[in-house]
Biopython code that builds the backbone (N, CA, C, O; Angstrom):
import numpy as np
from Bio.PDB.StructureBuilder import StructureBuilder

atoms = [
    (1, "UNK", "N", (17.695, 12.607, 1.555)),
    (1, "UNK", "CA", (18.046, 11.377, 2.235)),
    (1, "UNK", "C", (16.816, 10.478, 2.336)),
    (1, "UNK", "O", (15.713, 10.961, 2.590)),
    (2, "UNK", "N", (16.998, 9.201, 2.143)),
    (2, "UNK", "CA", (15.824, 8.133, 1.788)),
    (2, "UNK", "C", (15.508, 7.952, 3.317)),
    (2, "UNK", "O", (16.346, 7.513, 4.105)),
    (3, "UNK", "N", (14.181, 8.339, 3.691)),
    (3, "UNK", "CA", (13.332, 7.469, 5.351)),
    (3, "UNK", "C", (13.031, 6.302, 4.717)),
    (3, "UNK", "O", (12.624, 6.047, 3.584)),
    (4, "UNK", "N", (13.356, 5.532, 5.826)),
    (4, "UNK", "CA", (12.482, 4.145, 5.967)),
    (4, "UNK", "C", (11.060, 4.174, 7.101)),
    (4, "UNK", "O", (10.906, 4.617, 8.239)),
    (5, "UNK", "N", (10.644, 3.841, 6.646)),
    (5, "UNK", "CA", (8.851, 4.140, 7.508)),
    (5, "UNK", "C", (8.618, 2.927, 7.798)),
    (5, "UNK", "O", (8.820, 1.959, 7.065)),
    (6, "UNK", "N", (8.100, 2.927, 9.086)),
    (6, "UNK", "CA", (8.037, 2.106, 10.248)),
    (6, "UNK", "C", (6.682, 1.439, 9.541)),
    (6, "UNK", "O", (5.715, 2.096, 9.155)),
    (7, "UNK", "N", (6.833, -0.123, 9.448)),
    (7, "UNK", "CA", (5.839, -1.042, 9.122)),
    (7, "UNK", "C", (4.179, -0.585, 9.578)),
    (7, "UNK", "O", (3.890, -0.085, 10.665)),
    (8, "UNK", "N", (3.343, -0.847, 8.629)),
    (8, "UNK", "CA", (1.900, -0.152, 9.052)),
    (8, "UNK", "C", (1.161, -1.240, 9.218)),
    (8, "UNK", "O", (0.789, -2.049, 8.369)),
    (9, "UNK", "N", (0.915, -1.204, 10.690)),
    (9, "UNK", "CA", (-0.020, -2.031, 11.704)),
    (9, "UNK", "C", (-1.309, -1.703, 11.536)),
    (9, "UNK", "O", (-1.474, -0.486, 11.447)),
    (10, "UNK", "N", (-2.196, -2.296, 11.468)),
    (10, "UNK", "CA", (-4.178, -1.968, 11.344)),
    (10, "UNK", "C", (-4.967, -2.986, 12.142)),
    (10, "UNK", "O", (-4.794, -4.197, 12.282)),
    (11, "UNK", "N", (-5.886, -2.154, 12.630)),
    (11, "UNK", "CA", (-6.858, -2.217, 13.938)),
    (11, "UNK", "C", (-7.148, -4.144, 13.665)),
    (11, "UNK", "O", (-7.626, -4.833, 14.567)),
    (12, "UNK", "N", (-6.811, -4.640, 12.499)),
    (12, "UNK", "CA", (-7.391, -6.028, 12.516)),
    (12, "UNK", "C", (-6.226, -6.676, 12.612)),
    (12, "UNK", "O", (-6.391, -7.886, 12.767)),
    (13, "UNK", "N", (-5.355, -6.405, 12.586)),
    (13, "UNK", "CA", (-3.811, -7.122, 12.969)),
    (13, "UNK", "C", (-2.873, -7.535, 12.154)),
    (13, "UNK", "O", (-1.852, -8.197, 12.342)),
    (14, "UNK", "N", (-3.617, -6.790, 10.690)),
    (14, "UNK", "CA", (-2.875, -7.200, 9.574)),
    (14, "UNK", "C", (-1.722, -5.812, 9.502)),
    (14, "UNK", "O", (-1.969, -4.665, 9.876)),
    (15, "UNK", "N", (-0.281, -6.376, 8.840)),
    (15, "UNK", "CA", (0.617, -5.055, 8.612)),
    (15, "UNK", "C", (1.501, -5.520, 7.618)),
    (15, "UNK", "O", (1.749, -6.704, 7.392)),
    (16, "UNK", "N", (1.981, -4.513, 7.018)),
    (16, "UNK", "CA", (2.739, -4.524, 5.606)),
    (16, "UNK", "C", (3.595, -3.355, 5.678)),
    (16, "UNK", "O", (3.118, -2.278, 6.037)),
    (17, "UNK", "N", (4.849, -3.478, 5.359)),
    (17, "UNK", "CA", (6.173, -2.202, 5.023)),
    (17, "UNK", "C", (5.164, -1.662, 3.885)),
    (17, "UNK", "O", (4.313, -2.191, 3.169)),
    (18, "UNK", "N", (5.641, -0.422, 4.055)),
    (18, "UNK", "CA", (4.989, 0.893, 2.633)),
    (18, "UNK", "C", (6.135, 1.686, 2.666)),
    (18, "UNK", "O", (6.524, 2.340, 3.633)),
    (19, "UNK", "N", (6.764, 1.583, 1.352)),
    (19, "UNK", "CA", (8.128, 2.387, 1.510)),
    (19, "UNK", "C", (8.133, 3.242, -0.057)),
    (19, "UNK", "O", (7.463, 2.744, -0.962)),
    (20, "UNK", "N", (8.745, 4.259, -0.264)),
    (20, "UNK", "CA", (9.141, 5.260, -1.169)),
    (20, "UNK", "C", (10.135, 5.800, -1.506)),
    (20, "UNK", "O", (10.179, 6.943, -1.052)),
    (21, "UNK", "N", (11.069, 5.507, -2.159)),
    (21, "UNK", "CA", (12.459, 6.784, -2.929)),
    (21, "UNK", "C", (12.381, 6.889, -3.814)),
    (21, "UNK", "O", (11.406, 7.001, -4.556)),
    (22, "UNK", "N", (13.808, 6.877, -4.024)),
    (22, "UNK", "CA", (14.619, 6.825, -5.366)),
    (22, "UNK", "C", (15.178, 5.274, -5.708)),
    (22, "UNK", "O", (15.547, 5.010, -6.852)),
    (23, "UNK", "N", (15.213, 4.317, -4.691)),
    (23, "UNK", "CA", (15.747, 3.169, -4.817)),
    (23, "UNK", "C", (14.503, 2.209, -4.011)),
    (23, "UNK", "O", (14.762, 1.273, -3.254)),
    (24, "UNK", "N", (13.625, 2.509, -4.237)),
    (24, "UNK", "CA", (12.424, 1.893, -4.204)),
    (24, "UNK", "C", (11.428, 1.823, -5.553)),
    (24, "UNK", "O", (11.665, 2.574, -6.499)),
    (25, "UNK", "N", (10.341, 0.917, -5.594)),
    (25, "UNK", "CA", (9.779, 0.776, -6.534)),
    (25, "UNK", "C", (8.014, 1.675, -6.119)),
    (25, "UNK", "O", (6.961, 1.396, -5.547)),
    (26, "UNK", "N", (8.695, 2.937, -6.917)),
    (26, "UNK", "CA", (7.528, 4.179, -6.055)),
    (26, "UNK", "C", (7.687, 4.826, -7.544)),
    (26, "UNK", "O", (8.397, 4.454, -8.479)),
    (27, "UNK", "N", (6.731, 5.983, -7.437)),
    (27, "UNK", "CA", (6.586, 7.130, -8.692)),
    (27, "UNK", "C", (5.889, 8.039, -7.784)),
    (27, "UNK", "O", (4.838, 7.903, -7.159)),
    (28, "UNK", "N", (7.039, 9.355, -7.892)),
    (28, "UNK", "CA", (7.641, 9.454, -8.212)),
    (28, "UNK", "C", (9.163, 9.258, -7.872)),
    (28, "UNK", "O", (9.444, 9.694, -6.755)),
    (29, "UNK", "N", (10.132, 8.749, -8.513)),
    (29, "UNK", "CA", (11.269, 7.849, -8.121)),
    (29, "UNK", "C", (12.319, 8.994, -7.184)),
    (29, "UNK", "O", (13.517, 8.983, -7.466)),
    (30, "UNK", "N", (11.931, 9.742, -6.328)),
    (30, "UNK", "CA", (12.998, 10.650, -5.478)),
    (30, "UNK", "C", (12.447, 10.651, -4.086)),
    (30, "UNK", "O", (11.350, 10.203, -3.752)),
    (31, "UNK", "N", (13.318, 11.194, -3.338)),
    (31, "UNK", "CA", (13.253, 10.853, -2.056)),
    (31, "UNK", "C", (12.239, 11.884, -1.055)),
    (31, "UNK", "O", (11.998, 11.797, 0.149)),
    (32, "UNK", "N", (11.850, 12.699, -1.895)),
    (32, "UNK", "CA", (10.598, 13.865, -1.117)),
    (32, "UNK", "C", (9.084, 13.602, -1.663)),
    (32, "UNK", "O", (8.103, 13.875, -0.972)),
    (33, "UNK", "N", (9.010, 13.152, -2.722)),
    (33, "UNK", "CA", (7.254, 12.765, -2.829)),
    (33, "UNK", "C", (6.891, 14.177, -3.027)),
    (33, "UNK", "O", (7.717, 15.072, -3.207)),
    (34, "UNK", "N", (4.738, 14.441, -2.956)),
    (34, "UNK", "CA", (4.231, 13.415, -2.435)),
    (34, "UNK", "C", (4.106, 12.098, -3.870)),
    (34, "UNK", "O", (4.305, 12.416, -5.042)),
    (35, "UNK", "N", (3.779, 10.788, -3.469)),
    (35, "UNK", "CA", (3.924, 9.407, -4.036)),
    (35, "UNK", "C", (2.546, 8.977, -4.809)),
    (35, "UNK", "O", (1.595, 8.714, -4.072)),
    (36, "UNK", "N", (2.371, 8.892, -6.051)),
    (36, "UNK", "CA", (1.462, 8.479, -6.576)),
    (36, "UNK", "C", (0.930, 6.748, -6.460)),
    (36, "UNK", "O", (-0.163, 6.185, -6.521)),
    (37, "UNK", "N", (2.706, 6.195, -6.215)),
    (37, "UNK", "CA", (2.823, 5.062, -6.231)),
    (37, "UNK", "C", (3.831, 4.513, -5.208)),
    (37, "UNK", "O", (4.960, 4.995, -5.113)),
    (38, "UNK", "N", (3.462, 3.637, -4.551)),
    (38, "UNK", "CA", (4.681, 3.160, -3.463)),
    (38, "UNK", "C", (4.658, 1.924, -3.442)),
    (38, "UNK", "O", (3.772, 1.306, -4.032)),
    (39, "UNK", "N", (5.969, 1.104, -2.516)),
    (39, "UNK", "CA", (6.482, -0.365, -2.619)),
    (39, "UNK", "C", (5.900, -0.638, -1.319)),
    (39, "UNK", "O", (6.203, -0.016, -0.301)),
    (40, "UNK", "N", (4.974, -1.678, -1.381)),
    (40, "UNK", "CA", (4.402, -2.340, -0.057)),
    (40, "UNK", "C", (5.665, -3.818, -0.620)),
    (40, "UNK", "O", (6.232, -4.100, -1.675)),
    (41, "UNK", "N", (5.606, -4.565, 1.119)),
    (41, "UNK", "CA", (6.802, -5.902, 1.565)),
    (41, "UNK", "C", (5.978, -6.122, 2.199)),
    (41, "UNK", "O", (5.129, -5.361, 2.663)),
    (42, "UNK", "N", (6.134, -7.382, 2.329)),
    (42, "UNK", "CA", (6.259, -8.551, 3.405)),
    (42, "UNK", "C", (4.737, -8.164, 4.356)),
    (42, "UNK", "O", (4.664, -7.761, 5.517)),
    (43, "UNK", "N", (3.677, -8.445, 3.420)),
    (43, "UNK", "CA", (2.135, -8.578, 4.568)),
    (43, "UNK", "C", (2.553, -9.650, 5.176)),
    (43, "UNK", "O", (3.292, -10.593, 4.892)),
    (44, "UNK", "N", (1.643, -9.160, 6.487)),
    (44, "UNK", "CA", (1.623, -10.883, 7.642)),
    (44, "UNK", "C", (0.525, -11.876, 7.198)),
    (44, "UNK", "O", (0.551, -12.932, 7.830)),
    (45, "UNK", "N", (-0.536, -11.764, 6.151)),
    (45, "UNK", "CA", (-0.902, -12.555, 5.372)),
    (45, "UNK", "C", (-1.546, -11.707, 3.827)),
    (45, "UNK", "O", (-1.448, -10.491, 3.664)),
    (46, "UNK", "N", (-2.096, -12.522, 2.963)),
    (46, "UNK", "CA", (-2.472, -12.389, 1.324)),
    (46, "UNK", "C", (-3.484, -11.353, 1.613)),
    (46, "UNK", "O", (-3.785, -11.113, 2.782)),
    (47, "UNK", "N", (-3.949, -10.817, 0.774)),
    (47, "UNK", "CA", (-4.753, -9.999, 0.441)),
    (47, "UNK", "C", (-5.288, -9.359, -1.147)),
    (47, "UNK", "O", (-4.618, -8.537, -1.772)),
    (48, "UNK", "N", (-6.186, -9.736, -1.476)),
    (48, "UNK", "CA", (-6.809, -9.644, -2.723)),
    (48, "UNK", "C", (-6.525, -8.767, -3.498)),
    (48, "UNK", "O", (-6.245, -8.924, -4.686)),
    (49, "UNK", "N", (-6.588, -7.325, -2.645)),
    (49, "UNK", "CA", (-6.678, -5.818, -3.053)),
    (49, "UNK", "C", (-5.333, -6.068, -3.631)),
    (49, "UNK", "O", (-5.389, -5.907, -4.850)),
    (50, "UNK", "N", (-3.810, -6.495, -3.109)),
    (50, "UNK", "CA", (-2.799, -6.196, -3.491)),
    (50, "UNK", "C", (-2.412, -7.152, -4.371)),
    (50, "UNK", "O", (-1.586, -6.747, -5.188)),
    (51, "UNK", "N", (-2.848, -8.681, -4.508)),
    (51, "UNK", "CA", (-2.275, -9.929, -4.823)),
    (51, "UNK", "C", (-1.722, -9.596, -6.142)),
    (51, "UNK", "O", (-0.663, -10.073, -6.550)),
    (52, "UNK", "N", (-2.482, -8.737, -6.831)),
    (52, "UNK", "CA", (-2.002, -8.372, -8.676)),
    (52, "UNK", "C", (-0.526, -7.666, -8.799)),
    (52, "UNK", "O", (0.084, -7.901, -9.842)),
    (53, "UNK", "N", (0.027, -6.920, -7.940)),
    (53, "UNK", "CA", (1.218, -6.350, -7.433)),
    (53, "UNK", "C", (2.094, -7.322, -6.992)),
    (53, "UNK", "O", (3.270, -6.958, -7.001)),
    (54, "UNK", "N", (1.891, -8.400, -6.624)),
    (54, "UNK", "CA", (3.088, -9.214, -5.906)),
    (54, "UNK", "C", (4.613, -9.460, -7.061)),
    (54, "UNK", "O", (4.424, -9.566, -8.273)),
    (55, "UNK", "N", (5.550, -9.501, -6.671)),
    (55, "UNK", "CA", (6.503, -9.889, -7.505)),
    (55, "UNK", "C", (6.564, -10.877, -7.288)),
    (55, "UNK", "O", (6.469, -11.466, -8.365)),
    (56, "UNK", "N", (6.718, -11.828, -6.205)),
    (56, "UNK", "CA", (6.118, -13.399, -6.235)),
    (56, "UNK", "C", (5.016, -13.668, -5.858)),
    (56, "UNK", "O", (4.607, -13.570, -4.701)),
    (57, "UNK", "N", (4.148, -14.207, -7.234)),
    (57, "UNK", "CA", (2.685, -14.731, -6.660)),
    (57, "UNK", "C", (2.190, -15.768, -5.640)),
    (57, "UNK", "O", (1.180, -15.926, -4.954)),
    (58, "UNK", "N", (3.718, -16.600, -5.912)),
    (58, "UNK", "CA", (3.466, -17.724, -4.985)),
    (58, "UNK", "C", (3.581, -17.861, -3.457)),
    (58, "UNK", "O", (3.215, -18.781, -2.726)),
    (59, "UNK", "N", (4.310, -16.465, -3.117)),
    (59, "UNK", "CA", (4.757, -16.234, -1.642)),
    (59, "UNK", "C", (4.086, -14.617, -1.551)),
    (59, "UNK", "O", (4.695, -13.548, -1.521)),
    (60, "UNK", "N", (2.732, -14.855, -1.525)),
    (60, "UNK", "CA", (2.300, -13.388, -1.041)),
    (60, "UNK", "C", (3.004, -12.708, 0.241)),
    (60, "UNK", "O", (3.189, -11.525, 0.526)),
    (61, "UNK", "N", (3.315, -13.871, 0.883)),
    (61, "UNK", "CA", (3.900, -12.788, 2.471)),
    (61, "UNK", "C", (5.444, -12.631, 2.179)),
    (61, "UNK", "O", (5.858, -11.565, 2.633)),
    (62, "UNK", "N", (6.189, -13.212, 1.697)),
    (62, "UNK", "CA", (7.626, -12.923, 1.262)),
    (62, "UNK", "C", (7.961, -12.454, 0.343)),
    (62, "UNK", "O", (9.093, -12.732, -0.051)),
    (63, "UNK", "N", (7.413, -11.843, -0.161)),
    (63, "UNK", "CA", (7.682, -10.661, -1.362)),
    (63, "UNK", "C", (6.910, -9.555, -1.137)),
    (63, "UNK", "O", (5.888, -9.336, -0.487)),
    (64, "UNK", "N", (7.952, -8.634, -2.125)),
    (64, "UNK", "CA", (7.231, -6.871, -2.530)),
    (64, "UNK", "C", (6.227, -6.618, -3.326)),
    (64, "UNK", "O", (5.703, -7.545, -3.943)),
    (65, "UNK", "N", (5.916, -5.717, -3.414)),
    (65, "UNK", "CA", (4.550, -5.591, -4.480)),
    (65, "UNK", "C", (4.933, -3.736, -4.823)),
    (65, "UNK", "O", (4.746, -2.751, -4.109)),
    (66, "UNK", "N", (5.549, -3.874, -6.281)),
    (66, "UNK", "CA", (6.057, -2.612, -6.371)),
    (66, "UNK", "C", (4.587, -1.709, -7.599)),
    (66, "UNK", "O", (3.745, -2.109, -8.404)),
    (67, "UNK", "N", (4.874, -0.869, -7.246)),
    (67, "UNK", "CA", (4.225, 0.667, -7.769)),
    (67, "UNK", "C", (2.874, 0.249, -7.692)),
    (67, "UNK", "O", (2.215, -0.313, -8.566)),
    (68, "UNK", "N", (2.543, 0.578, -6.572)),
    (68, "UNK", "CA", (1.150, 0.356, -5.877)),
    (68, "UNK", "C", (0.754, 1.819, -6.116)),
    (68, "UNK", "O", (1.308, 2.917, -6.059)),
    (69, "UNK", "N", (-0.709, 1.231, -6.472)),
    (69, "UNK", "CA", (-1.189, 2.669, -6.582)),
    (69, "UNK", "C", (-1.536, 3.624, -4.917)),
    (69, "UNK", "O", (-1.658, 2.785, -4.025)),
    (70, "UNK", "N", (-1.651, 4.631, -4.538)),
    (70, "UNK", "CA", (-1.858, 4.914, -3.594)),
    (70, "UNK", "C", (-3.050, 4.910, -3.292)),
    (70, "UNK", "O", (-3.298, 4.758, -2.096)),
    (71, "UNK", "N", (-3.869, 5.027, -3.976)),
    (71, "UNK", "CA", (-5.920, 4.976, -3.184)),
    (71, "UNK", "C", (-5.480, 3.164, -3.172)),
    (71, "UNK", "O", (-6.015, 2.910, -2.093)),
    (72, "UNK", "N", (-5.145, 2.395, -3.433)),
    (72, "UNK", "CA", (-4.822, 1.219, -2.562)),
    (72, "UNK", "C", (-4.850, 0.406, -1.690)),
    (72, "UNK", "O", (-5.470, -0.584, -1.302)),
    (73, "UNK", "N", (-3.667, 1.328, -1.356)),
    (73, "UNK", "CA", (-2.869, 1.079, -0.210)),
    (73, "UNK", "C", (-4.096, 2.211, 0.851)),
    (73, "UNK", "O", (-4.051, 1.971, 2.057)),
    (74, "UNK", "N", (-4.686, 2.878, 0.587)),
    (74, "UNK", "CA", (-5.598, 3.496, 1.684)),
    (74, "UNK", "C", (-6.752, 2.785, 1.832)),
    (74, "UNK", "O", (-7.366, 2.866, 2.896)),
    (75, "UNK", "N", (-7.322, 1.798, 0.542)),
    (75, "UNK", "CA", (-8.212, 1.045, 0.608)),
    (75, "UNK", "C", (-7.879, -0.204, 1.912)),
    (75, "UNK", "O", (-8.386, -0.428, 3.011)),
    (76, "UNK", "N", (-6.907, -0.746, 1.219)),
    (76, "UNK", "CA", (-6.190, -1.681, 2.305)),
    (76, "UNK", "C", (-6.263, -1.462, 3.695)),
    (76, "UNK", "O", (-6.728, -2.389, 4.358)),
    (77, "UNK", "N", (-5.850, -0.276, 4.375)),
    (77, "UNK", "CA", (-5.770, 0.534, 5.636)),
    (77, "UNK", "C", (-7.249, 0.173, 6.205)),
    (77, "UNK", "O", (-7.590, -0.582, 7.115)),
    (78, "UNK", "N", (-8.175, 1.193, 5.116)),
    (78, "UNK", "CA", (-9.621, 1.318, 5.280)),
    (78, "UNK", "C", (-9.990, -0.445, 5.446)),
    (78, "UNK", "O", (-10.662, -0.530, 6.474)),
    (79, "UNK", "N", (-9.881, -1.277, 5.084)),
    (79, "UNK", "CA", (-10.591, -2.567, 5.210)),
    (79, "UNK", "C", (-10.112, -3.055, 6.102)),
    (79, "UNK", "O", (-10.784, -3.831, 6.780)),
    (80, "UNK", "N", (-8.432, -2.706, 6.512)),
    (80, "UNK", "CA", (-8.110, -3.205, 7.743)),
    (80, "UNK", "C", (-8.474, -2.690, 9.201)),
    (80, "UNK", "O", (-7.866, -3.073, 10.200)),
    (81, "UNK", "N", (-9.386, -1.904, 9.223)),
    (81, "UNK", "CA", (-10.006, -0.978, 10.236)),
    (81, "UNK", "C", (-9.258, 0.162, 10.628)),
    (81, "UNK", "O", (-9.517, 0.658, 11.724)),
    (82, "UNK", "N", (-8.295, 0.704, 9.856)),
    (82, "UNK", "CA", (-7.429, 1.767, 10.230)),
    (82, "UNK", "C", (-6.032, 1.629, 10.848)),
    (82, "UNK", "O", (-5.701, 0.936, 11.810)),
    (83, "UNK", "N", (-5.276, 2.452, 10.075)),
    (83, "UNK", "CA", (-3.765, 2.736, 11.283)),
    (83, "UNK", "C", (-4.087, 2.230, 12.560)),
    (83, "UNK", "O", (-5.267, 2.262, 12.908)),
    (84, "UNK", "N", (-2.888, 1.586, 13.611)),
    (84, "UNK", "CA", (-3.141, 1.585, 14.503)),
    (84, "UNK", "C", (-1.456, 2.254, 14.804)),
    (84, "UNK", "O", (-1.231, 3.022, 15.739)),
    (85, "UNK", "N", (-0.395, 1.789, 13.825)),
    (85, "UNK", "CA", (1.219, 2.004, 14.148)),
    (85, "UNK", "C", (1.419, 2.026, 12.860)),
    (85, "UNK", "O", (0.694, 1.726, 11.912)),
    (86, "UNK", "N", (2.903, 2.568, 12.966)),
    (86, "UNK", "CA", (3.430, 3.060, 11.365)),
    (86, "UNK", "C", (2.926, 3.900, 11.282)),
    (86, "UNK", "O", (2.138, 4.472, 12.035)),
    (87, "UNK", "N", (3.517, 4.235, 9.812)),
    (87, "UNK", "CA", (3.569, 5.730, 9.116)),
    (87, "UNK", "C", (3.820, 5.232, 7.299)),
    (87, "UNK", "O", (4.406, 4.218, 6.920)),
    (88, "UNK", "N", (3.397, 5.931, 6.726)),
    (88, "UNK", "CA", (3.651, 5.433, 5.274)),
    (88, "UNK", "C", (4.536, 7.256, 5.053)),
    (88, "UNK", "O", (4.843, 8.124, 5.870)),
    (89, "UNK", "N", (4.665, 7.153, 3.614)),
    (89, "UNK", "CA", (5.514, 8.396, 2.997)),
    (89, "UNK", "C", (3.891, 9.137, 2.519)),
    (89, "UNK", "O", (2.765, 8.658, 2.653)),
    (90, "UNK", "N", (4.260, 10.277, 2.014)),
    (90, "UNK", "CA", (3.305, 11.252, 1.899)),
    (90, "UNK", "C", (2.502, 10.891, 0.658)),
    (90, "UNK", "O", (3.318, 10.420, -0.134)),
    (91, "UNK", "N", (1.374, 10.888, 0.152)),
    (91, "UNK", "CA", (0.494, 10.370, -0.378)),
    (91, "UNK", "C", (0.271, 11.601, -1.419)),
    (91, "UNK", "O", (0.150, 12.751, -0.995)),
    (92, "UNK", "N", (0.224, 11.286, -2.838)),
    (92, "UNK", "CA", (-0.254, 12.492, -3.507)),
    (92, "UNK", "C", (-2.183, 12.360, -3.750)),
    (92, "UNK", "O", (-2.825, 11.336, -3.985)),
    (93, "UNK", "N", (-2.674, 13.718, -3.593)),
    (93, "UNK", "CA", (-3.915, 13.967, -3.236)),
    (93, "UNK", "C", (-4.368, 13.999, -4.585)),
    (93, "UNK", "O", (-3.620, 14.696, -5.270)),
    (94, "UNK", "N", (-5.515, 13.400, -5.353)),
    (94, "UNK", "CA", (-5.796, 14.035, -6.778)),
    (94, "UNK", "C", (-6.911, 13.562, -6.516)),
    (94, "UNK", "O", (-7.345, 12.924, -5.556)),
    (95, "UNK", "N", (-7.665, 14.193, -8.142)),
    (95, "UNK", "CA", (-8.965, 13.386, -7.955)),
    (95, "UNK", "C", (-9.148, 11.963, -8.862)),
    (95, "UNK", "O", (-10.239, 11.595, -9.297)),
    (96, "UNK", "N", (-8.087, 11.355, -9.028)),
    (96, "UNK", "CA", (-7.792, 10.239, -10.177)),
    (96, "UNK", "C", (-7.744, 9.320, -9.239)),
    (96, "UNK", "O", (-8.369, 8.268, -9.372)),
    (97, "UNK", "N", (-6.730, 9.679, -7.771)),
    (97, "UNK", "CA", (-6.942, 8.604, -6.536)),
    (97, "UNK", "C", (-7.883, 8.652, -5.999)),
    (97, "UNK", "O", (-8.381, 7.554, -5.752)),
    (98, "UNK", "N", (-8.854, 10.228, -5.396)),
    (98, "UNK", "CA", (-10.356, 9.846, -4.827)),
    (98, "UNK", "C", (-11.161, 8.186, -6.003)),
    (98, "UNK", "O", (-11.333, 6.983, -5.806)),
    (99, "UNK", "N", (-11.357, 8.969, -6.919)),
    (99, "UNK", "CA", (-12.106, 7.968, -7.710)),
    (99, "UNK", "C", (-11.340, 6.731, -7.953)),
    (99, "UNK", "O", (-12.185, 5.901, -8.286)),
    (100, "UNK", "N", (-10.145, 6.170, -7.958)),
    (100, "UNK", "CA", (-9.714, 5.048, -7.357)),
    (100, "UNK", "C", (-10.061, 4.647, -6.319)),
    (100, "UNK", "O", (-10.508, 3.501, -6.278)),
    (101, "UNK", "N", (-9.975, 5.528, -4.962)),
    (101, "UNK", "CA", (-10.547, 4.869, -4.156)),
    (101, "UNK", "C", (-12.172, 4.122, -4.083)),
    (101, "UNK", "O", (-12.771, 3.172, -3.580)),
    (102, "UNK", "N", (-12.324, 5.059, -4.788)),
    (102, "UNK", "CA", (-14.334, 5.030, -4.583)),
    (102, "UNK", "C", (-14.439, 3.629, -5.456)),
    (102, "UNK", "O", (-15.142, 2.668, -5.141)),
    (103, "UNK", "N", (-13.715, 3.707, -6.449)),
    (103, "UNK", "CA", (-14.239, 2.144, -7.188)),
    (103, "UNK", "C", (-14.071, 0.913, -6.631)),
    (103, "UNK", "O", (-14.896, 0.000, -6.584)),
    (104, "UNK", "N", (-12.792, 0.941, -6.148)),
    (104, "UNK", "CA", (-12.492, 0.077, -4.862)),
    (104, "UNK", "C", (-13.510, -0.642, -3.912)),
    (104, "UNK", "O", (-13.879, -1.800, -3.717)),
    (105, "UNK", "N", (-13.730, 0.356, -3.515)),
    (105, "UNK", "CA", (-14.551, 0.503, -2.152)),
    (105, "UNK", "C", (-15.936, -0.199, -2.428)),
    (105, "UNK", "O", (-16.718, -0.713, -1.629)),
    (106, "UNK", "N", (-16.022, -0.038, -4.133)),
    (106, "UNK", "CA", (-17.847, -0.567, -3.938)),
    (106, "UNK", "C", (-17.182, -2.159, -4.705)),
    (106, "UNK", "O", (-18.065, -2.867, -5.188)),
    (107, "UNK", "N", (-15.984, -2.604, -4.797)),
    (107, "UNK", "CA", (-15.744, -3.804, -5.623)),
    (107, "UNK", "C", (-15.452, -4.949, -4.400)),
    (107, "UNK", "O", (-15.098, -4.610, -3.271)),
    (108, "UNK", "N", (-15.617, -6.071, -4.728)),
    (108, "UNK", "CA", (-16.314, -7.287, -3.964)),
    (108, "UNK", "C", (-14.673, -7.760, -3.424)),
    (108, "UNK", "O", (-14.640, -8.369, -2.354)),
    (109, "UNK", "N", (-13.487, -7.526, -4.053)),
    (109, "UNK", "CA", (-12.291, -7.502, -3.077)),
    (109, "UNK", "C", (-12.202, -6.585, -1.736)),
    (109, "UNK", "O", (-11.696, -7.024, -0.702)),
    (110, "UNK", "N", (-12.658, -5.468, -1.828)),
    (110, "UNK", "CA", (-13.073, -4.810, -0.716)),
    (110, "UNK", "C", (-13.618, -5.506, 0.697)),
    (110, "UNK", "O", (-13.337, -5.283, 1.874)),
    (111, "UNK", "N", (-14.190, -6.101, 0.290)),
    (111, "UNK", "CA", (-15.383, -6.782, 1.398)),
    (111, "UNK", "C", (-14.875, -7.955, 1.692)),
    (111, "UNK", "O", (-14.962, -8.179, 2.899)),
    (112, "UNK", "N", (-14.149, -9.191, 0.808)),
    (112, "UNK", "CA", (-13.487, -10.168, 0.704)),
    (112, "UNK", "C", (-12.651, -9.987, 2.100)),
    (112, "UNK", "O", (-12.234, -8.908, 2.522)),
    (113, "UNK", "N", (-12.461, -11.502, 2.852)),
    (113, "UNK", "CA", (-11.763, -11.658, 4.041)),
    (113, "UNK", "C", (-10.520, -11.773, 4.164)),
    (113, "UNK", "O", (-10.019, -11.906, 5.280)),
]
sb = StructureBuilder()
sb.init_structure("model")
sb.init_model(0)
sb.init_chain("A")
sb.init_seg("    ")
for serial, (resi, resn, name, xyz) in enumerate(atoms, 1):
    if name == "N":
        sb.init_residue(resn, " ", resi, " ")
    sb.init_atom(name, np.array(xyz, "f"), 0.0, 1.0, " ", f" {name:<3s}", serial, name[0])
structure = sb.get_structure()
């Protein structure tokens, strides 16, 4: 059975839906994970890290941004100063996402406001 996961709020006040199934735009496409890739909606404003994902470029906050990679969407979290509410779907652990993350982290969207 498909969860819907409660919108993810971060310590700077920014939040975005992070959702996963079979009828979402996720990999792997079923309803237990864990998710290499998941569908972030509707940020409360733009953001660099994700802008390449948008399905409409022109309305970063009213559109989805499908098969996000997951070191990402943790980058995102991480720049937004952390969870504060929400929950995302289960995250697959590898070392293809550590080192996604890590490249991230030292690239100048990272730091970007």
């Amino acid at each position: 059975m498909k969860k819907n996961y409660p919108r993810l709020e971060m310590k700077s006040g920014y939040s975005v839906s992070c959702q996963a199934s079979q009828t979402n735009y996720s990999s792997p496409r079923d309803n237990t994970g864990p998710y290499e890739l998941v569908e972030l909606g509707f940020p409360n404003a733009p953001d660099s890290l994700i802008s390449g994902f948008a399905e409409d470029p022109d309305d970063q906050t009213g559109t989805i941004y499908g098969y996000v990679p997951v070191h990402v969407v943790q980058a995102l979290i991480m720049k937004h100063g952390g969870l504060v509410a929400g929950e995302h779907p289960e995250f697959a652990r590898t070392a293809e996402e550590a080192a996604g993350l890590a490249e991230i982290m030292s690239s100048p969207e990272f730091f970007d406001g």
